[in-house]
N, CA, C and O atoms as a GROMACS GRO file, in nm:
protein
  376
    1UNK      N    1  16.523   5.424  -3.751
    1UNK     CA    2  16.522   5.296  -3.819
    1UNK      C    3  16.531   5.320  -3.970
    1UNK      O    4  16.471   5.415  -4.021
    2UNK      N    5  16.613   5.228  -4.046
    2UNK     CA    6  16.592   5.258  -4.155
    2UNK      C    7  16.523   5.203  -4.285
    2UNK      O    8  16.517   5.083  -4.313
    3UNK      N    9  16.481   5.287  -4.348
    3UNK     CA   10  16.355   5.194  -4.470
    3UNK      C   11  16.446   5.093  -4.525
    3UNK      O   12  16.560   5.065  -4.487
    4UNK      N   13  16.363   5.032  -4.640
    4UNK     CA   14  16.388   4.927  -4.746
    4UNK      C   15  16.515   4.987  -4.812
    4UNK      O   16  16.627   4.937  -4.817
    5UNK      N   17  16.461   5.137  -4.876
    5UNK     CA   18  16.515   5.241  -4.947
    5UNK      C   19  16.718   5.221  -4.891
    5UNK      O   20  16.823   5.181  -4.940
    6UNK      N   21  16.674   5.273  -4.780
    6UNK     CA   22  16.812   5.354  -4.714
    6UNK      C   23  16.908   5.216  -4.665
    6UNK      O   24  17.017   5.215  -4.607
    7UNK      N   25  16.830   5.114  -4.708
    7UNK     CA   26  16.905   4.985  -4.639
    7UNK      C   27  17.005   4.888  -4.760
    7UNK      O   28  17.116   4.834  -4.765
    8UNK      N   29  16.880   4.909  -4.852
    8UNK     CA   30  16.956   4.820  -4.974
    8UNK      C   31  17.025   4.898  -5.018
    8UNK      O   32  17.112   4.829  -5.070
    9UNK      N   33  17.064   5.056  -5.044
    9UNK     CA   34  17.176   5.141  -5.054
    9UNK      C   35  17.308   5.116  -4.984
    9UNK      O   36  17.423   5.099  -5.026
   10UNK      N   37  17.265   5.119  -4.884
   10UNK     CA   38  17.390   5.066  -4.801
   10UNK      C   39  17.426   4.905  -4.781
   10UNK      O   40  17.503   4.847  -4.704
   11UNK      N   41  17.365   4.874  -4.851
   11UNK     CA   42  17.457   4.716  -4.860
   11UNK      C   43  17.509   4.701  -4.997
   11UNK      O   44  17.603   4.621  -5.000
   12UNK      N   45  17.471   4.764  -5.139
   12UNK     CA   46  17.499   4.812  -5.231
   12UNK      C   47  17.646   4.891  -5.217
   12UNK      O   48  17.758   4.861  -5.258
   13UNK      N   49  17.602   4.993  -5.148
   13UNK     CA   50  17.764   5.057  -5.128
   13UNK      C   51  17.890   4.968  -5.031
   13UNK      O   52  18.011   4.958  -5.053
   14UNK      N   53  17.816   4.920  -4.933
   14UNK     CA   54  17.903   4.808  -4.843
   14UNK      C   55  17.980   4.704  -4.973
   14UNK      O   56  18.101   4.680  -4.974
   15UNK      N   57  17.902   4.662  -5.057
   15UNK     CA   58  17.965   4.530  -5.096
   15UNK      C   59  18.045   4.609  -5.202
   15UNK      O   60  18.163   4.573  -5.203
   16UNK      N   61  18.020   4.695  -5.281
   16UNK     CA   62  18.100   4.741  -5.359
   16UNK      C   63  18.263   4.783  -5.338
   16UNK      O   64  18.349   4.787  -5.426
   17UNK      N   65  18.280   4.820  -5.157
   17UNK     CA   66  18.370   4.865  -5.114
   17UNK      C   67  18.425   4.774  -5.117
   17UNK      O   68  18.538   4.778  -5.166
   18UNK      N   69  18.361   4.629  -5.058
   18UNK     CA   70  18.460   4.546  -4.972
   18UNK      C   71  18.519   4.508  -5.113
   18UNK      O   72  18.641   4.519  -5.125
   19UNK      N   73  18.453   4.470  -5.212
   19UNK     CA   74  18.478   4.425  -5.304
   19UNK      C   75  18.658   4.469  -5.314
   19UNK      O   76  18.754   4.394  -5.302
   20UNK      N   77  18.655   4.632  -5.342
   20UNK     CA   78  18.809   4.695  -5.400
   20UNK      C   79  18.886   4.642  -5.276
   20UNK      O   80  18.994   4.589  -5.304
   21UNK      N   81  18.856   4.645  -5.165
   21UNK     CA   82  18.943   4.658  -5.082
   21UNK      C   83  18.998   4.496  -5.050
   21UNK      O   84  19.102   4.472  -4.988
   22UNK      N   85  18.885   4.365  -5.119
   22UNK     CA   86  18.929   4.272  -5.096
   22UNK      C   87  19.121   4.284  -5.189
   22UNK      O   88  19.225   4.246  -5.137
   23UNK      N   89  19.111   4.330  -5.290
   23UNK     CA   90  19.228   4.350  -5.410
   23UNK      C   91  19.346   4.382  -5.330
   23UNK      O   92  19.440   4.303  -5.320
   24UNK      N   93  19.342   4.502  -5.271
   24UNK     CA   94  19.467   4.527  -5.145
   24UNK      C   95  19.496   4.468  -5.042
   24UNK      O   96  19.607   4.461  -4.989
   25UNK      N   97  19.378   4.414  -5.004
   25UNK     CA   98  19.407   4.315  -4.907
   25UNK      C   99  19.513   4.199  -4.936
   25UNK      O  100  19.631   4.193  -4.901
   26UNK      N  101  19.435   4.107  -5.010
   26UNK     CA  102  19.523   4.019  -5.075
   26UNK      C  103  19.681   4.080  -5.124
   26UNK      O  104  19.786   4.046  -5.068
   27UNK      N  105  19.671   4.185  -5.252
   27UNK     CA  106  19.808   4.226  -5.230
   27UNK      C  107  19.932   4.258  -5.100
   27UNK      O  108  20.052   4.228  -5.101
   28UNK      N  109  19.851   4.327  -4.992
   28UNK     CA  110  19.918   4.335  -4.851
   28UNK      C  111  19.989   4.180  -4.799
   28UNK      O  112  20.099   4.166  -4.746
   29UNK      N  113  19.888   4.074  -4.834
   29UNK     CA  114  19.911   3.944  -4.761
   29UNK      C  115  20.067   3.909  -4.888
   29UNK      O  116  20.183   3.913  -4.848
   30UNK      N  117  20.040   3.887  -4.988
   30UNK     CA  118  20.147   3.889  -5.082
   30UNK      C  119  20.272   3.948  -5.026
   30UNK      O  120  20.371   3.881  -4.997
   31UNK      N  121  20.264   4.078  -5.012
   31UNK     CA  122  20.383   4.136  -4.976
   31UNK      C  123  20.429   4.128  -4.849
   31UNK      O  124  20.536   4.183  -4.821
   32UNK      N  125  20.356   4.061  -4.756
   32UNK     CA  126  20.394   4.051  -4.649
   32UNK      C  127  20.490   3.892  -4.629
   32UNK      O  128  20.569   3.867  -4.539
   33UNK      N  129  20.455   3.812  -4.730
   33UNK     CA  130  20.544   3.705  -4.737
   33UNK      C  131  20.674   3.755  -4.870
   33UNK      O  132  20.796   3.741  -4.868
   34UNK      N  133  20.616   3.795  -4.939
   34UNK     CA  134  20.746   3.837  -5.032
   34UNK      C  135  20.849   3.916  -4.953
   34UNK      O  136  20.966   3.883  -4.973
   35UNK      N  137  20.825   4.026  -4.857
   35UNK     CA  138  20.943   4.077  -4.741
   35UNK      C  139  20.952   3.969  -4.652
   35UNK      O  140  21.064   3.920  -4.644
   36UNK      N  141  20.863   3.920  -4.583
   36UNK     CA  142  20.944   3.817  -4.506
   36UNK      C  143  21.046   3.743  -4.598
   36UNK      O  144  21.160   3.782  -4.574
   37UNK      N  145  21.042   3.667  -4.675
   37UNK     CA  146  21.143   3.554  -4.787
   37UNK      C  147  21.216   3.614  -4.757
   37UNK      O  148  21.300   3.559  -4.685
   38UNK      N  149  21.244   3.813  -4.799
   38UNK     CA  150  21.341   3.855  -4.844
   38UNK      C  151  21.411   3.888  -4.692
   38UNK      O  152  21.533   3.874  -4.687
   39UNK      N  153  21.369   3.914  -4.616
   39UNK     CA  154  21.426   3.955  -4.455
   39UNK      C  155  21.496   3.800  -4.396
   39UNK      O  156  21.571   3.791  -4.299
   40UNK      N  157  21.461   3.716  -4.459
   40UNK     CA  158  21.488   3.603  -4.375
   40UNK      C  159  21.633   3.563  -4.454
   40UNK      O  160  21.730   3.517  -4.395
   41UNK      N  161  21.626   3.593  -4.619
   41UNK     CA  162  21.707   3.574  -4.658
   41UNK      C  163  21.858   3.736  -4.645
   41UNK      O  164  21.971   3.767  -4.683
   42UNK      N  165  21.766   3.773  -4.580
   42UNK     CA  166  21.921   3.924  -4.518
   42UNK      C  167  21.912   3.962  -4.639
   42UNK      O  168  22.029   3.978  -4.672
   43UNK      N  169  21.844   3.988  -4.732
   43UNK     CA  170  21.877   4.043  -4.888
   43UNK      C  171  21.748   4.198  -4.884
   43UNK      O  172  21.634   4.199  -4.930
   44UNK      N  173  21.820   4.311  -4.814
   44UNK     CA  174  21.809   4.407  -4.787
   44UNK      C  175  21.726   4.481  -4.880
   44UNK      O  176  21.607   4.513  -4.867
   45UNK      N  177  21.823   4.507  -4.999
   45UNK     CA  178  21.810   4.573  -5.108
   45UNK      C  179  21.677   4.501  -5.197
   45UNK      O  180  21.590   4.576  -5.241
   46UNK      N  181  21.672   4.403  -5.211
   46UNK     CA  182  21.562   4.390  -5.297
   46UNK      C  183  21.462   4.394  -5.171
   46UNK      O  184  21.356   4.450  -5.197
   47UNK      N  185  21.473   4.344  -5.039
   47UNK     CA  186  21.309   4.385  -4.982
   47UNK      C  187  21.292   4.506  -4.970
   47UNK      O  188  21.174   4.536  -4.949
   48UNK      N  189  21.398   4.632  -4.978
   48UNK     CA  190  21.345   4.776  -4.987
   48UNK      C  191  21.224   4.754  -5.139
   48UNK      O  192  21.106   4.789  -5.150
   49UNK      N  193  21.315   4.681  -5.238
   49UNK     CA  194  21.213   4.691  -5.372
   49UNK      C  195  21.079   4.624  -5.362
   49UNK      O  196  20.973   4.673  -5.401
   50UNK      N  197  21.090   4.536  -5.318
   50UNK     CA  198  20.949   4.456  -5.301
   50UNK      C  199  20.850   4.552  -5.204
   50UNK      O  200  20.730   4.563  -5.230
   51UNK      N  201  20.892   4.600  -5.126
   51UNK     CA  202  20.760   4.685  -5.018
   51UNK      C  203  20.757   4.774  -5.118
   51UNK      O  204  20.645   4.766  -5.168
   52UNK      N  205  20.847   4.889  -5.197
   52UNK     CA  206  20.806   4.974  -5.250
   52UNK      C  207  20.726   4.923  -5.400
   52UNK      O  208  20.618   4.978  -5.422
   53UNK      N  209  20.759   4.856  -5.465
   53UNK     CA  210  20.650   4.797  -5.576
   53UNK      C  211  20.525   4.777  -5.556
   53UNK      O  212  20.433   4.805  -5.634
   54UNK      N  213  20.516   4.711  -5.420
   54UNK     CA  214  20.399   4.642  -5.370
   54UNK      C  215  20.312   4.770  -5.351
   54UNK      O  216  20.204   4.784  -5.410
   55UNK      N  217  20.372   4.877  -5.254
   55UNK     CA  218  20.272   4.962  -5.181
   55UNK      C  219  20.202   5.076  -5.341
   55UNK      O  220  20.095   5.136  -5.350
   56UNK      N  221  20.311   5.066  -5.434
   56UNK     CA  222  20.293   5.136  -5.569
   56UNK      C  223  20.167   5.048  -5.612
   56UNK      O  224  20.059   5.089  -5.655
   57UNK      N  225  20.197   4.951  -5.595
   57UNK     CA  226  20.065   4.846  -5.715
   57UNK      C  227  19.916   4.880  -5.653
   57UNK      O  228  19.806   4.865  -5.706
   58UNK      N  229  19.954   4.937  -5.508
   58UNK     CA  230  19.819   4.933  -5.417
   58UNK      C  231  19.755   5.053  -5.488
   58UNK      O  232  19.660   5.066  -5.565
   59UNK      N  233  19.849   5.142  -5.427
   59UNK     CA  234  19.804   5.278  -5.473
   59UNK      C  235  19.744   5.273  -5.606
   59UNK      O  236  19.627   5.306  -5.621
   60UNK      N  237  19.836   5.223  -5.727
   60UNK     CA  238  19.725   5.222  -5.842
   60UNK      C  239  19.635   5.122  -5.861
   60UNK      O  240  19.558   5.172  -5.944
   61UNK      N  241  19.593   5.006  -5.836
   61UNK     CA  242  19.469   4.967  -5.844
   61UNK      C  243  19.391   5.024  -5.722
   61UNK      O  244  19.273   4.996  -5.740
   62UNK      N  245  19.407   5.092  -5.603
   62UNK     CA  246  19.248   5.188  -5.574
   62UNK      C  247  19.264   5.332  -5.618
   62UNK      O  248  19.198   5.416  -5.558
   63UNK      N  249  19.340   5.369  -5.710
   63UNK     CA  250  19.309   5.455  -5.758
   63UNK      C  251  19.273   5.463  -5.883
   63UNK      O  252  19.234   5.566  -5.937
   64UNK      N  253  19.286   5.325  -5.950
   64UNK     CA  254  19.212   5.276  -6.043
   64UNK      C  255  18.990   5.234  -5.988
   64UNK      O  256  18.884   5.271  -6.038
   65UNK      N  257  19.014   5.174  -5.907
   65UNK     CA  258  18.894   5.147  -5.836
   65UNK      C  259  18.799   5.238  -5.834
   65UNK      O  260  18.691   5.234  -5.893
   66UNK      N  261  18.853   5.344  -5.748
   66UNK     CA  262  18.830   5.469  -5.713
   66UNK      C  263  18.736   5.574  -5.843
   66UNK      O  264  18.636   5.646  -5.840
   67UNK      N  265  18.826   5.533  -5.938
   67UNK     CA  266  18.789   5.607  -6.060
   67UNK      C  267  18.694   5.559  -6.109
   67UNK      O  268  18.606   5.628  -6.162
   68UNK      N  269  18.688   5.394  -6.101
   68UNK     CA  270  18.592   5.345  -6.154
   68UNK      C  271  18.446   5.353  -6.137
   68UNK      O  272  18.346   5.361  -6.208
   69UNK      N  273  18.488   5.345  -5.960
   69UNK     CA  274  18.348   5.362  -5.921
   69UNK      C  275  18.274   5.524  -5.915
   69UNK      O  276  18.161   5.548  -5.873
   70UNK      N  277  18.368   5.619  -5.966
   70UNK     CA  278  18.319   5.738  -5.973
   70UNK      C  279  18.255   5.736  -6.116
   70UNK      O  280  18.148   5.791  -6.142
   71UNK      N  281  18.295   5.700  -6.164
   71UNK     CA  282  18.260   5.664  -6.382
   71UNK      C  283  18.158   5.571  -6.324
   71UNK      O  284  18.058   5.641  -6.312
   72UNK      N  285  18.136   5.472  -6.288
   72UNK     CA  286  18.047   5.399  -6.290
   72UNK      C  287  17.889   5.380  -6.194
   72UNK      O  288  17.810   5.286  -6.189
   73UNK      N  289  17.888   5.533  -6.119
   73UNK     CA  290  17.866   5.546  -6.000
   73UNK      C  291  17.655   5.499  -6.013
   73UNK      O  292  17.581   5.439  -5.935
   74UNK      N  293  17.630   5.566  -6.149
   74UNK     CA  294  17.469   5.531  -6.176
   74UNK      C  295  17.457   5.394  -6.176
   74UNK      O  296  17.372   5.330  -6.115
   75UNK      N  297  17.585   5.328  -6.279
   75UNK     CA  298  17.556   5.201  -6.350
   75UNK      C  299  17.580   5.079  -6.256
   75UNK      O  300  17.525   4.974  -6.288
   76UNK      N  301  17.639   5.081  -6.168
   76UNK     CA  302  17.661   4.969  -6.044
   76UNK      C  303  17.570   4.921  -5.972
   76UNK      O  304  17.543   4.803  -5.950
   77UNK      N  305  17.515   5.026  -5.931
   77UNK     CA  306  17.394   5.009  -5.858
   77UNK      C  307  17.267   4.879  -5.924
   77UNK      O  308  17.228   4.772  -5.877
   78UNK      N  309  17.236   4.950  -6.044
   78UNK     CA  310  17.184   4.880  -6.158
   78UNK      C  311  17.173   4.704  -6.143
   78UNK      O  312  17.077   4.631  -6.171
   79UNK      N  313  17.326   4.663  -6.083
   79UNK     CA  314  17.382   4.519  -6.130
   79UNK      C  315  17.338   4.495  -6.011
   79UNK      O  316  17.382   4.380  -5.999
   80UNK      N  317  17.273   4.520  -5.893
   80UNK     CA  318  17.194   4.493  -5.775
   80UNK      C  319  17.028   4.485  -5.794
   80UNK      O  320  16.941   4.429  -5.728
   81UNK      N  321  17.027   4.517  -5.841
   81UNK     CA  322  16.846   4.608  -5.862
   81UNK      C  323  16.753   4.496  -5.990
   81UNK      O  324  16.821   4.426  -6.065
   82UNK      N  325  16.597   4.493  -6.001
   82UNK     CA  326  16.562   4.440  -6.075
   82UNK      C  327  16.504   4.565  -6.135
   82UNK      O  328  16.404   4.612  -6.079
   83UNK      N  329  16.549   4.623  -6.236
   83UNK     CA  330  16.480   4.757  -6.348
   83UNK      C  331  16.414   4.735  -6.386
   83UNK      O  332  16.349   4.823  -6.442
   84UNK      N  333  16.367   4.596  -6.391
   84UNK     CA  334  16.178   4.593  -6.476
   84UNK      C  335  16.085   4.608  -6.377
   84UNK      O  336  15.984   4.670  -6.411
   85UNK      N  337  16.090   4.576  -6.284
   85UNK     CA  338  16.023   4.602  -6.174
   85UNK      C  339  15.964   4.741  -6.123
   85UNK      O  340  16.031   4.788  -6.031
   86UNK      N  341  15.845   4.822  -6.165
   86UNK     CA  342  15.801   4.956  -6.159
   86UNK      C  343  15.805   4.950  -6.000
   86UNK      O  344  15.844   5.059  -5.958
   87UNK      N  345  15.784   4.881  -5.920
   87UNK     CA  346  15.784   4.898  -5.771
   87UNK      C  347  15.920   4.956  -5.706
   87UNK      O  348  15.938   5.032  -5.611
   88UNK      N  349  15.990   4.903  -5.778
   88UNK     CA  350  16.147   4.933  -5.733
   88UNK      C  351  16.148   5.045  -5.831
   88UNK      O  352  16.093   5.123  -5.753
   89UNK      N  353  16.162   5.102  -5.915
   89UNK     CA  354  16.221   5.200  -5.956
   89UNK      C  355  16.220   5.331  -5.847
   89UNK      O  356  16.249   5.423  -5.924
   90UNK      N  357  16.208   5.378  -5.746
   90UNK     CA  358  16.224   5.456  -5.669
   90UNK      C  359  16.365   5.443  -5.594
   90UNK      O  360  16.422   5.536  -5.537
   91UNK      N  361  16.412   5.309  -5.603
   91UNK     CA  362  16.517   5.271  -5.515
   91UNK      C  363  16.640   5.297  -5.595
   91UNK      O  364  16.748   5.308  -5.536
   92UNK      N  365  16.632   5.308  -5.740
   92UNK     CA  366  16.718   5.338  -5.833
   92UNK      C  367  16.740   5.505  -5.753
   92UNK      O  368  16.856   5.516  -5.712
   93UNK      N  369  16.681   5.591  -5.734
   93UNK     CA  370  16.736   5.745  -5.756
   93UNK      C  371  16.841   5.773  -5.613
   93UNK      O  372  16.917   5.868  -5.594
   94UNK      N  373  16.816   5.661  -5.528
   94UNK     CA  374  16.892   5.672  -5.386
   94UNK      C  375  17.040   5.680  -5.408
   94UNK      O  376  17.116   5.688  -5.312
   0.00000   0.00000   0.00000
């Protein structure tokens, strides 16, 4: 079973994820109507461009993400947590 500790960590890290991944998501849904338009309209050549832009934009915002949350990895946590609170400060080092 898991403590207080090991629980609010992992909903901390849960929401942080879903968070980036909501960004690609949405982009995926985008590009999935921007190739359809373009498939429906038989215009080949630009839906090769549109999937490849799209899957490029993914790649760099989670690898923007990615970075962030490695740079930001103490300070995130933080924006969950009450730091004045001496009771909680143990839950900070998790």
């Amino acid at each position: 079973m898991l403590g207080e500790n090991q629980l609010s960590a992992n909903q901390i890290a849960l929401n942080l994820s879903t968070m980036t991944f909501m960004v690609a998501n949405g982009l995926g849904i985008t590009a999935m109507i921007r190739v359809g338009n373009q498939l429906g309209a038989k215009n080949y050549a630009n839906l090769r461009r549109v999937a490849i832009s799209v899957f490029l934009l993914v790649l760099c915002t989670q690898v923007f993400f990615a970075t962030l949350l490695a740079v930001l990895r103490d300070w995130l946590p933080s924006l969950y947590l009450e730091m004045d609170n001496a009771e909680k400060k143990p839950l900070i080092t998790v």
